[in-house]
Structures are given as C-alpha cells and as structure tokens.
N, C-alpha and C positions, 0 to 999 in steps of 0.2 A: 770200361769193363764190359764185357761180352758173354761172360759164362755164366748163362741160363740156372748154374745148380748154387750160386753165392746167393742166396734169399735167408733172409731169417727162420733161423730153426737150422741151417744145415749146418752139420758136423764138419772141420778143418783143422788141416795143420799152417802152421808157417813154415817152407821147406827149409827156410835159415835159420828157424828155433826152433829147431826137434824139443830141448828142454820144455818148452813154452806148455807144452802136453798137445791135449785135443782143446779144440776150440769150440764155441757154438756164437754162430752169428747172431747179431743183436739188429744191426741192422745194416743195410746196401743203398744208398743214395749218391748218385754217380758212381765216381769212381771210389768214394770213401766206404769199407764195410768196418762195422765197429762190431768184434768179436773179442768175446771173456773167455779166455783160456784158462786151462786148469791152475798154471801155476804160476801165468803174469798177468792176471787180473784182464781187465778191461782194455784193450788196446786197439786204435783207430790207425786203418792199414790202409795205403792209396794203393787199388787195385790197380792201378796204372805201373807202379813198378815193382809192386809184390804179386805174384802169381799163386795167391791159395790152394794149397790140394783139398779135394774135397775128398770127405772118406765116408766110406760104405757102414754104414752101422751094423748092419747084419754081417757082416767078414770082419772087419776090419776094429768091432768093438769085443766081440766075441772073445 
C-alpha cells in the first residue's frame, strides 16, 4: 500500500460496495486497513487488491 492519504481518521468508500456507505479508517498496518463503514460494520481490507477512494469531506460530505 502506497497512498499517503489511507491513515486513520481518513474518510473512504469501497469502489465495489457503493452500499457499504462511507467509511472511516480504524487503522493501516501494511497492507491491511481496518475501516467501519456506515452500513457494514467493521471490515479489514487488503490494500494490496482493494484500491480505497478517499473522499473529501468538505465536497464530498456536504
């Protein structure tokens, strides 16, 4: 995992569960980020072959 902006606290979707809502990262250690999404609880993502959108809170929550 390479993207600087997956740290805990930052706001995410999963591009393959639109459903899932918005997420907030819990936490990023290697490649694993454990992120609690609105509306699938707790769920631990290998950044290695999920690529997280990160979203803008001031646009994008607005």
């Amino acid at each position: 995992m390479n993207d600087p902006f997956i740290v805990p606290g930052a706001i995410v979707r999963h591009p393959g569960q639109p459903d899932w809502g918005f997420g907030q990262v819990q936490s990023a250690i290697g490649t694993r980020v454990t992120v609690n999404f609105e509306h699938a609880g707790k769920v631990v993502i290998n950044a290695a072959v999920i690529s997280l959108s990160v979203v803008d809170p001031e646009t994008d929550l607005a």
